[in-house]
BAFI-3210 file (N, C-alpha, C; in Angstrom, 3 decimals, decimal comma, padded with zeros to 6 digits):
// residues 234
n [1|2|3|4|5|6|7|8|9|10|11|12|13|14|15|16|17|18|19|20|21|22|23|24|25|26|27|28|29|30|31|32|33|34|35|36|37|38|39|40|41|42|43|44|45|46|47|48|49|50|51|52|53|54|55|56|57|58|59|60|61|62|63|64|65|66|67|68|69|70|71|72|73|74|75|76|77|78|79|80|81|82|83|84|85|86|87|88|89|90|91|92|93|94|95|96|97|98|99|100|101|102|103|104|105|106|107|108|109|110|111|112|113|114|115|116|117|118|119|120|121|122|123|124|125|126|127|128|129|130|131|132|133|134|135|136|137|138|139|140|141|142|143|144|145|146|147|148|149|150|151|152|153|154|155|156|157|158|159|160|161|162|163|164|165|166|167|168|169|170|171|172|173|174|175|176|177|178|179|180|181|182|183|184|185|186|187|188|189|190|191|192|193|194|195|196|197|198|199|200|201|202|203|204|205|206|207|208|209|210|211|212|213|214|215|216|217|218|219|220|221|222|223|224|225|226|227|228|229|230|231|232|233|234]
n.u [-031,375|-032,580|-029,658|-028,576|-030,115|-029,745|-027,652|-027,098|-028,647|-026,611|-025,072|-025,930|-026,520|-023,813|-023,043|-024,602|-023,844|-020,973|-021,424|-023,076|-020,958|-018,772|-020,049|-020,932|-019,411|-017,177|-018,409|-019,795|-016,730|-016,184|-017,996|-017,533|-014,769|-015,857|-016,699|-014,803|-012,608|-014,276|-014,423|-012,081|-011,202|-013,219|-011,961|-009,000|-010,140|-011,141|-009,137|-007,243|-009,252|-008,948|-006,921|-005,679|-007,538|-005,971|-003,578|-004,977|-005,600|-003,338|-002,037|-003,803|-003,145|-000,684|-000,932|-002,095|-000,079|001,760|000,196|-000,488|002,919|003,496|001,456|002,608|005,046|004,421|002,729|004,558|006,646|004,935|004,083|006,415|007,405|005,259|006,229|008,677|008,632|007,128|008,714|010,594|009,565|009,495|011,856|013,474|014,262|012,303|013,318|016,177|016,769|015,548|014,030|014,631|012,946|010,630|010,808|010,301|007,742|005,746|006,710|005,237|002,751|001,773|002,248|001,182|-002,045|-001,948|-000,255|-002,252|-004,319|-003,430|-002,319|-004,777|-005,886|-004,387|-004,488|-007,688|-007,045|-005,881|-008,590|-009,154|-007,117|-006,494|-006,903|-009,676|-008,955|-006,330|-006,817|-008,394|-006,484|-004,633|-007,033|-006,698|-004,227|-004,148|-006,437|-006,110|-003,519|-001,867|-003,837|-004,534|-001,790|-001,379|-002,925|-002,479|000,393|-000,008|-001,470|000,588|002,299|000,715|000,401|003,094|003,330|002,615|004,284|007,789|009,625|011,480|009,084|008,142|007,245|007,749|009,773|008,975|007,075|008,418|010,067|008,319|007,347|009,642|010,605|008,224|005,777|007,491|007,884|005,126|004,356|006,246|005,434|003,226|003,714|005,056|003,218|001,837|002,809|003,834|001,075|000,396|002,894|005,167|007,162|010,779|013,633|013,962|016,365|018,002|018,395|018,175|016,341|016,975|015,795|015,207|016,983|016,931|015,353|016,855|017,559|019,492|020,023|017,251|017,928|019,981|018,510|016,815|018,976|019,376|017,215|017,009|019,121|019,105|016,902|017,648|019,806|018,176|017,035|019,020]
n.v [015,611|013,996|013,311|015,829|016,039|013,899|013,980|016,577|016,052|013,835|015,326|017,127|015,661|014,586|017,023|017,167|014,641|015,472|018,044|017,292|015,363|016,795|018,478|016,520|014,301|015,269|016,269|014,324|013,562|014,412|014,294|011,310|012,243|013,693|011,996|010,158|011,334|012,721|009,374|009,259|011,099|010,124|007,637|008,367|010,270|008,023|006,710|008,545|008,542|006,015|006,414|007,926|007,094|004,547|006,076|007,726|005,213|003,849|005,673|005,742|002,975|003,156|005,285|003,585|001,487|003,049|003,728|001,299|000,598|002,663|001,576|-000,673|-000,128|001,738|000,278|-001,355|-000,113|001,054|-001,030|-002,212|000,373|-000,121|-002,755|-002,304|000,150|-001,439|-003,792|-002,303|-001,176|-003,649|-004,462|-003,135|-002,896|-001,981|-001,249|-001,847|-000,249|002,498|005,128|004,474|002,349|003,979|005,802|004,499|003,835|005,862|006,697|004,640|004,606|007,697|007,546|005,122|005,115|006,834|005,551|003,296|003,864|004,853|002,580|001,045|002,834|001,914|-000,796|-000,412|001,465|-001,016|-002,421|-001,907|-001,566|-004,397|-008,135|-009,304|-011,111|-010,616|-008,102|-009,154|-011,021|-008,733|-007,483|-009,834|-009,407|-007,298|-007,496|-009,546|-009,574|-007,378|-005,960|-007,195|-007,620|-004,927|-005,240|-006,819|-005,525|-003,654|-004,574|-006,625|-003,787|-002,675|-004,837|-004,234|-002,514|-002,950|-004,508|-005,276|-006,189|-006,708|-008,636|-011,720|-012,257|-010,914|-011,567|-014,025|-012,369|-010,339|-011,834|-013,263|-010,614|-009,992|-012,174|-014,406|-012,298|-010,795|-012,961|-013,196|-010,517|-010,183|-012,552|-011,900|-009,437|-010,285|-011,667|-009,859|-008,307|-010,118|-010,828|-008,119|-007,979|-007,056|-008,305|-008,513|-011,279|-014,069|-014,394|-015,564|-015,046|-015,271|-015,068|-012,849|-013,774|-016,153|-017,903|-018,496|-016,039|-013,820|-011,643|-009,773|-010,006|-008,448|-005,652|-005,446|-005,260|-002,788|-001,036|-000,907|-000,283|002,144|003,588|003,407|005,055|007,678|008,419|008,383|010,890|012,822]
n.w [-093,724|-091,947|-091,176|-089,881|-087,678|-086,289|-085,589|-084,497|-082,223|-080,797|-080,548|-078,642|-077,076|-076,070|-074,719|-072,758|-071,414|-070,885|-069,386|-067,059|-066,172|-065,212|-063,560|-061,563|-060,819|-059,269|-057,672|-056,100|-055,271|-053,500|-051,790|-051,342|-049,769|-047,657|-046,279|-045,881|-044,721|-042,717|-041,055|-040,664|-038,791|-036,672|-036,294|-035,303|-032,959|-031,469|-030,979|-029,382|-027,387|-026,382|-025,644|-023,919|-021,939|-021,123|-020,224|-017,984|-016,279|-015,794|-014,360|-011,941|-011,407|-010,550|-008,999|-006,907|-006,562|-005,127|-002,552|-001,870|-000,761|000,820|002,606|003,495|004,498|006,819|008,138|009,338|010,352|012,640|014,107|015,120|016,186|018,552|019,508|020,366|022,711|024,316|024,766|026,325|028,625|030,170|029,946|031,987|035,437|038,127|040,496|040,544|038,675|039,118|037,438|034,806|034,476|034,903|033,181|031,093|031,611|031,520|028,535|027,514|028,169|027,531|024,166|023,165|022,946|020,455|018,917|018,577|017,628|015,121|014,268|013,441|011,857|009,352|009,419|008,613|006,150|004,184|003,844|001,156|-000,304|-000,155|-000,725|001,014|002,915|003,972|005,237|007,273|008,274|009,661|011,339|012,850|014,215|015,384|016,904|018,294|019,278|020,014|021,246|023,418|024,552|025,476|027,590|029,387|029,990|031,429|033,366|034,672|034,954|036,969|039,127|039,652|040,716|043,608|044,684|046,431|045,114|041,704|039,751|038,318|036,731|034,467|033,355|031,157|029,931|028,445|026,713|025,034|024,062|022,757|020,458|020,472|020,016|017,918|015,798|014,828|013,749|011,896|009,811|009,644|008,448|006,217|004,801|003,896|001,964|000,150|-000,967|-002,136|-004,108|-003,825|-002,053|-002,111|-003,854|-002,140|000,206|002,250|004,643|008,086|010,772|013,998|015,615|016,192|018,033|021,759|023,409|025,462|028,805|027,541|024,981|024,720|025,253|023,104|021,247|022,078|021,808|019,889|018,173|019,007|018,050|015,168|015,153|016,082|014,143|011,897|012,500|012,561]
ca.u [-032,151|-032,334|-028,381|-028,482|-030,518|-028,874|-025,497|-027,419|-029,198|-025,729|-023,721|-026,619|-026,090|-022,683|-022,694|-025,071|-023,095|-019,976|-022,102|-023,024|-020,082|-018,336|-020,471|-021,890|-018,541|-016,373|-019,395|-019,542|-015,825|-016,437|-018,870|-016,744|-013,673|-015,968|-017,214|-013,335|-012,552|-015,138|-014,243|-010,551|-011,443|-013,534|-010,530|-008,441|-010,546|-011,712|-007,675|-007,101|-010,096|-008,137|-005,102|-006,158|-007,870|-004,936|-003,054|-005,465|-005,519|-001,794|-001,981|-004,251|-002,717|000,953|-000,985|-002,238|001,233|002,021|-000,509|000,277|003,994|003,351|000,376|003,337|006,035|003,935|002,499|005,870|007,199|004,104|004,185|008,187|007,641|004,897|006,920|009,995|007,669|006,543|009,766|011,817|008,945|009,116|013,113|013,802|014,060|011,800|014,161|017,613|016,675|013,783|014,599|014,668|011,787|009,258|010,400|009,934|006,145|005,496|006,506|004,500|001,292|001,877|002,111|000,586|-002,617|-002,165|000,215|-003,041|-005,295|-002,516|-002,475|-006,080|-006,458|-003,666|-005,621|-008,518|-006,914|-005,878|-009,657|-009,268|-005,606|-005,828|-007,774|-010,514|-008,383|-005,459|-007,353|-009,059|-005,640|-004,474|-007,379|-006,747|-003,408|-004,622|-007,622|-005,628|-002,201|-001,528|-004,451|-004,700|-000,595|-001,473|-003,846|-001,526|001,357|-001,038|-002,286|001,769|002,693|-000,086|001,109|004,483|003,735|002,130|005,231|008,666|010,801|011,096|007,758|008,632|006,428|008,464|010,593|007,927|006,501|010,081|010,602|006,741|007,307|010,665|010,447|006,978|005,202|008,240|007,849|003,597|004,490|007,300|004,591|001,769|003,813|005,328|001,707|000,952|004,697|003,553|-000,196|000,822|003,797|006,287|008,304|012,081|013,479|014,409|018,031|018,356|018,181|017,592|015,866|017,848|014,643|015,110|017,543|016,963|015,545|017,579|017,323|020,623|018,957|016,681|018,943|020,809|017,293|016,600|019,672|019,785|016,208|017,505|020,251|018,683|016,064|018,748|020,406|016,602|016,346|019,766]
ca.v [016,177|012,948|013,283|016,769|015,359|012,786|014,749|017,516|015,284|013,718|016,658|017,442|014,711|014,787|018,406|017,617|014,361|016,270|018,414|016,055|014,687|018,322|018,701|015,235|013,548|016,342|016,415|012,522|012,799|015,781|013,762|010,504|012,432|014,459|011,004|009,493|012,515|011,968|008,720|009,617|011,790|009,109|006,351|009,205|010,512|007,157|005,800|009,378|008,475|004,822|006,403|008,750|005,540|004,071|006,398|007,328|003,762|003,688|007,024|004,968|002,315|004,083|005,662|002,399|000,740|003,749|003,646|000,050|000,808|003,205|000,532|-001,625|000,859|002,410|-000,782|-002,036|000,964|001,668|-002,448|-002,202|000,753|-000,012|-003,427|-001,325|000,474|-002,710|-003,887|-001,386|-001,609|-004,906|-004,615|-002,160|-003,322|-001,331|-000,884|-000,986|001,318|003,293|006,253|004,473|002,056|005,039|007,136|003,849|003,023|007,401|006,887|003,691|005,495|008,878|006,958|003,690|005,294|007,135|004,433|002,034|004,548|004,790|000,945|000,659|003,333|001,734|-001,498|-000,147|001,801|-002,487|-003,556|-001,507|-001,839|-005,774|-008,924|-009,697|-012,591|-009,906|-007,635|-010,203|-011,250|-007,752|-007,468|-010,877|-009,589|-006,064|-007,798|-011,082|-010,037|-006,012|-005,195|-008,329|-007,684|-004,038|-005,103|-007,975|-004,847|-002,830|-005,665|-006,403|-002,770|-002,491|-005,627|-004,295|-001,164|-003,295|-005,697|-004,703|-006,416|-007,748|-009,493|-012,702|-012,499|-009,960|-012,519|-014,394|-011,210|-009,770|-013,371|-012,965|-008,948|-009,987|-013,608|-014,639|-010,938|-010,316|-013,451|-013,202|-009,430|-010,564|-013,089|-010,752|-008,362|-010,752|-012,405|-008,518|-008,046|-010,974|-010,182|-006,501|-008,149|-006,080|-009,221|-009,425|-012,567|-015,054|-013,823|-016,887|-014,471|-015,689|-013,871|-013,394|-014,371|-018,262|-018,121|-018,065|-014,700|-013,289|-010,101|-009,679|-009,637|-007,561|-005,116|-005,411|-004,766|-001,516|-000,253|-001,464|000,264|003,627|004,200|003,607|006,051|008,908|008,221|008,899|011,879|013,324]
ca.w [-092,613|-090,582|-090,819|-088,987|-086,717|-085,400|-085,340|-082,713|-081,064|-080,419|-080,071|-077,404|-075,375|-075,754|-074,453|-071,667|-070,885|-070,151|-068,393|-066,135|-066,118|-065,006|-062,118|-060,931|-060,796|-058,450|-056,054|-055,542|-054,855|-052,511|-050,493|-050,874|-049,335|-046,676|-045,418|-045,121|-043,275|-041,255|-040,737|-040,180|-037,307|-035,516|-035,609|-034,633|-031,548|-030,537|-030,553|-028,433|-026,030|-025,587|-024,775|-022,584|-020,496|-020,729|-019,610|-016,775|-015,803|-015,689|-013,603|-011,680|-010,787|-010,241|-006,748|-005,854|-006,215|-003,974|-001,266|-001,306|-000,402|002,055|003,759|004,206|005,787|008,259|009,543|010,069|011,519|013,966|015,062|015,349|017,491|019,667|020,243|021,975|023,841|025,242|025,434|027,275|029,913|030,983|030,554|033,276|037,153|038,842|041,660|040,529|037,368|038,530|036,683|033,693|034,706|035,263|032,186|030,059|031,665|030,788|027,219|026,707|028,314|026,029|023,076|022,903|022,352|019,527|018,206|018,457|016,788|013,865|013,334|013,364|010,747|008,636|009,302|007,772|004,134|003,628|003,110|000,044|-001,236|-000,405|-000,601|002,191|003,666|004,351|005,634|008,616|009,265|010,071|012,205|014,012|014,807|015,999|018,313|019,327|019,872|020,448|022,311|024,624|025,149|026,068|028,426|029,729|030,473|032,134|034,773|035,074|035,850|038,393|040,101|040,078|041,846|045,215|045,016|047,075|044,019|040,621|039,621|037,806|035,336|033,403|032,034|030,272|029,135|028,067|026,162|024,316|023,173|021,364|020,169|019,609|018,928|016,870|014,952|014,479|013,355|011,025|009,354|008,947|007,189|004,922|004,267|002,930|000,931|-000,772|-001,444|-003,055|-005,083|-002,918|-001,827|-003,178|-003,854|-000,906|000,845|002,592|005,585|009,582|011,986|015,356|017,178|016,280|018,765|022,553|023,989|027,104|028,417|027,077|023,582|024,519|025,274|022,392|020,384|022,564|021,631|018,018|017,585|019,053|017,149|013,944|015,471|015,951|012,904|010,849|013,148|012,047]
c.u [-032,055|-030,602|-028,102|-029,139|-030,352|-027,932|-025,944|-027,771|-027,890|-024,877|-024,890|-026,222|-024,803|-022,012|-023,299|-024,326|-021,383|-020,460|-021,986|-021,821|-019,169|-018,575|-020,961|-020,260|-017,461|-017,073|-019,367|-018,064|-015,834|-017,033|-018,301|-015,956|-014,290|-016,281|-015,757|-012,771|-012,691|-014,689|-012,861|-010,491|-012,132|-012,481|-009,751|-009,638|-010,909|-009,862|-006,977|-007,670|-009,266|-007,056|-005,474|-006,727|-007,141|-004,220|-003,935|-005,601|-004,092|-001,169|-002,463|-003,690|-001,662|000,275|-001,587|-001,181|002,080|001,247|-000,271|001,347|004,021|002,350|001,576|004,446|005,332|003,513|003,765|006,717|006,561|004,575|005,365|008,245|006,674|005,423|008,469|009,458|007,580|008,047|010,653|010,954|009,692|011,128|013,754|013,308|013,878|012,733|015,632|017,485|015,281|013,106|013,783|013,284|010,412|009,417|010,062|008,324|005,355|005,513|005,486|003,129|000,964|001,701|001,617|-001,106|-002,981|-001,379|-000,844|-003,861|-004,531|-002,388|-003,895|-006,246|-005,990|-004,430|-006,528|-008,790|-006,703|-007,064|-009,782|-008,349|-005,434|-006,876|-008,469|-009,572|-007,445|-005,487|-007,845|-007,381|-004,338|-005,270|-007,071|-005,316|-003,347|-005,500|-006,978|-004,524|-001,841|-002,217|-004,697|-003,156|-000,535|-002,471|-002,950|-000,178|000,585|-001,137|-000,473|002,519|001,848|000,550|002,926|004,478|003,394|003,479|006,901|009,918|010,237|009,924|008,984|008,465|007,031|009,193|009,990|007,592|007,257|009,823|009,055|006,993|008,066|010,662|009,287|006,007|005,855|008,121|006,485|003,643|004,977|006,540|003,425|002,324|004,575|004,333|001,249|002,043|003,880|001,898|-000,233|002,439|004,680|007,589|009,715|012,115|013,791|016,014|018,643|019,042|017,370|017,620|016,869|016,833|014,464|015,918|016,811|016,784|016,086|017,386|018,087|020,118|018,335|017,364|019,561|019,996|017,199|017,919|020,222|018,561|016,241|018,540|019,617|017,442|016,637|018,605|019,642|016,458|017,464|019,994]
c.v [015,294|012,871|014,179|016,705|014,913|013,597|015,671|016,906|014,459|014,522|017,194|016,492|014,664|015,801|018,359|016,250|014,770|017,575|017,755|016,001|015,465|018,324|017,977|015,104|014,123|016,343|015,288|012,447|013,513|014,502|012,401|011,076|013,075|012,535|010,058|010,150|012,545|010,718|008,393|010,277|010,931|008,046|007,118|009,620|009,005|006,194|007,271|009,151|007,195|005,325|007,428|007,770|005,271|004,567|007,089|005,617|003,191|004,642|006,221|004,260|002,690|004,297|004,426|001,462|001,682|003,460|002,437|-000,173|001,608|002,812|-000,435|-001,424|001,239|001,317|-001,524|-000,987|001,114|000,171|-002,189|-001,084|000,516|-001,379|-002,974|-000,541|-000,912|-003,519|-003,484|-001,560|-002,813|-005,517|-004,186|-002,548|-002,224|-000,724|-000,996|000,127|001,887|004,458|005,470|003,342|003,083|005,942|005,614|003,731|004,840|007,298|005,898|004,589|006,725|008,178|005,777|003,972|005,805|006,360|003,144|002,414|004,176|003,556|000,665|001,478|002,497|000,611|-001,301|000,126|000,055|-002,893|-002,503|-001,538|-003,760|-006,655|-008,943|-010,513|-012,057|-009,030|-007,909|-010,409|-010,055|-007,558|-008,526|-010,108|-008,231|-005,961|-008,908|-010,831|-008,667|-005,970|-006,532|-008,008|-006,591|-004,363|-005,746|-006,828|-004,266|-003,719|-005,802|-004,988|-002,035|-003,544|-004,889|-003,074|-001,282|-004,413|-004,745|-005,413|-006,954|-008,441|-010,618|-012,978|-011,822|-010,268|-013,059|-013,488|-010,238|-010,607|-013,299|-011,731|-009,267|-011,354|-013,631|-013,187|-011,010|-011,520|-013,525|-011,656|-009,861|-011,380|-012,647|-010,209|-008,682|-011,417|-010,617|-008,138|-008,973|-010,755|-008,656|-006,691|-007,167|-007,196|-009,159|-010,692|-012,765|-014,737|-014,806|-016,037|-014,905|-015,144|-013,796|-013,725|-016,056|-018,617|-017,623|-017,062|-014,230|-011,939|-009,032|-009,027|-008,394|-005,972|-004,242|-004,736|-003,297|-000,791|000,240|000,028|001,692|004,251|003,970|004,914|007,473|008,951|009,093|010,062|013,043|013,953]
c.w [-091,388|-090,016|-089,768|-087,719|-085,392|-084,586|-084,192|-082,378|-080,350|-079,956|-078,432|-076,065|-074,685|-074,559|-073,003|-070,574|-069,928|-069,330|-066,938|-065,561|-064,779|-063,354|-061,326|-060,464|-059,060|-057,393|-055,442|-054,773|-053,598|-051,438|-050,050|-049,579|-047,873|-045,520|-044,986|-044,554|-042,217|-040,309|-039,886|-038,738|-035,990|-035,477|-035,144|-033,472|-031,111|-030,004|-029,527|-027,370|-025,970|-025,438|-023,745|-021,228|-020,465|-019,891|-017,704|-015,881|-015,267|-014,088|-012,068|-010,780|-010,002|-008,815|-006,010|-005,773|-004,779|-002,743|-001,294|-000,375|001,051|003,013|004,547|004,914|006,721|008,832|009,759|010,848|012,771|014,721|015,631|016,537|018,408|020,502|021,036|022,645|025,065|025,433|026,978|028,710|030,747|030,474|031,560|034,382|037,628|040,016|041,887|039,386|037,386|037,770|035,366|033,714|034,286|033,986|031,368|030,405|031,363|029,521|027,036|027,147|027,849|025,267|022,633|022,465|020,921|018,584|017,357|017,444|014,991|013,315|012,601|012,047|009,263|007,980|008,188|005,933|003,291|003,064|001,504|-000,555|-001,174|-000,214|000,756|003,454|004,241|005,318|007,248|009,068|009,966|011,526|013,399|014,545|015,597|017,427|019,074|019,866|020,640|021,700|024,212|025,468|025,983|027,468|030,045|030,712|031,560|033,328|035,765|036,305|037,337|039,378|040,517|041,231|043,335|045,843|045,688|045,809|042,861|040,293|038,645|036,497|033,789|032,560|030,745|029,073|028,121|026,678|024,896|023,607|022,290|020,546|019,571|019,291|017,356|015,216|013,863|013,855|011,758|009,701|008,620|007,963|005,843|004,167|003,001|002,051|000,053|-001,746|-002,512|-003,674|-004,672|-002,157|-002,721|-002,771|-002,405|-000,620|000,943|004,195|006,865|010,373|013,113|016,186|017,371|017,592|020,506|023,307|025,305|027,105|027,895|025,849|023,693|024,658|024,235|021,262|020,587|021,895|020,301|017,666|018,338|018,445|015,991|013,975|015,326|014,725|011,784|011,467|012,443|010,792]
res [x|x|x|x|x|x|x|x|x|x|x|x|x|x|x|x|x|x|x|x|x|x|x|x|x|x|x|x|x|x|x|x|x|x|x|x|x|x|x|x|x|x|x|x|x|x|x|x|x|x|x|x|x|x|x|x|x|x|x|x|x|x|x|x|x|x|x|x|x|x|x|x|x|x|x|x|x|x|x|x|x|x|x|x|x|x|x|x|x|x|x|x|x|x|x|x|x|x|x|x|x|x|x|x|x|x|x|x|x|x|x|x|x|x|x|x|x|x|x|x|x|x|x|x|x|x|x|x|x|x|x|x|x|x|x|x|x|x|x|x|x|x|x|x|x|x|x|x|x|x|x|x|x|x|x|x|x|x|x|x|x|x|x|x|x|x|x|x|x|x|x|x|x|x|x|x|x|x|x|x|x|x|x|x|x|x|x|x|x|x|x|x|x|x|x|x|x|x|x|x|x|x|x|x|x|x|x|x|x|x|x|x|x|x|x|x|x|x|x|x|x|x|x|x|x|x|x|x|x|x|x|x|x|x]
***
């Protein structure tokens, strides 16, 4: 009796162990596998959300390597031309080339304003594409050297129009637009090449302004910086 007993009371447990067993075991793995799933999906979306920053960040930068590039062509184009402006002025003899005198002091007064406006803005996109310190010395060369030189032509071409020849001063002023502008230009915009990692290496390249300015030179400039003008127009 105690034998039969035993034996169901074993065969019971047995029966309710594999029970158990049956339907406990399969569910545990169920909820294991839903929770590495789970888990699978957050290291997957969170290594999607870092590439996606990345790649926005990349995106990113890419237009500020651009607007960089194009901060440092246009202010060398606008300077470059409002110094042959100011050139060609104060190369032309009022009275053997008045023709060409009077159409050069027309273009500089058309365009020198909106030339100035166009630096100034250019100026400005810098305090955000470049350090503080870059920035100021943009402005110093916008408030100390352009607008003082424009002011400087201006006083010139008034004197010239009460005088019966040549003013004298024109040499000086000639000798200043291509030489020292050209070299305080030349400086600035390699101070900002260098600042926005836009410098190539070293050429071993010398200006032609080390040399002697004549009006010869200048000349040779005016004619240099119209034919490359064509040329871009062509």
């Amino acid at each position: 009796m105690n034998f039969s007993q035993d034996f169901l009371e074993n065969t019971i447990l047995l029966v309710l162990t594999a029970a158990i067993t049956g339907f406990l075991v399969p569910y545990i793995l169920k909820i294991i596998d839903s929770r590495r799933s789970q888990k699978q999906k957050e290291v997957e979306y969170s290594r999607l959300k870092e590439q996606k920053q990345y790649e926005a960040s990349l995106l990113r930068q890419s237009k500020i390597i651009d607007a960089q590039v194009h901060l440092l062509e246009n202010l060398a184009s606008l300077l470059w031309e409002y110094q042959l402006l100011a050139i060609e002025v104060s190369y032309y003899d009022s009275f053997e080339q008045p023709k060409l005198y009077t159409a050069a002091v027309d273009e500089y007064e058309e365009k020198t304003g909106v030339l100035f406006a166009k630096i100034r803005a250019e100026i400005s996109k810098s305090l955000r594409l470049t350090r503080a310190e870059i920035y100021e010395e943009l402005k110093k060369l916008y408030y100390e050297q352009l607008l003082p030189l424009d002011q400087r032509l201006y006083l010139l071409m008034r004197k010239q129009r009460s005088e019966e020849k040549r003013i004298t001063e024109w040499g000086k002023f000639n000798e200043y637009a291509v030489h020292t502008l050209a070299e305080i230009v030349d400086e600035t915009l390699d101070h900002l090449a260098r600042e926005l990692h836009l410098k190539g290496e070293e050429t071993g390249y010398k200006s032609i302004y080390t040399s002697p300015i004549t009006e010869q030179s200048s000349q040779k400039l005016i004619a240099r910086e119209r034919y490359g003008a064509n040329k871009m127009a062509k």
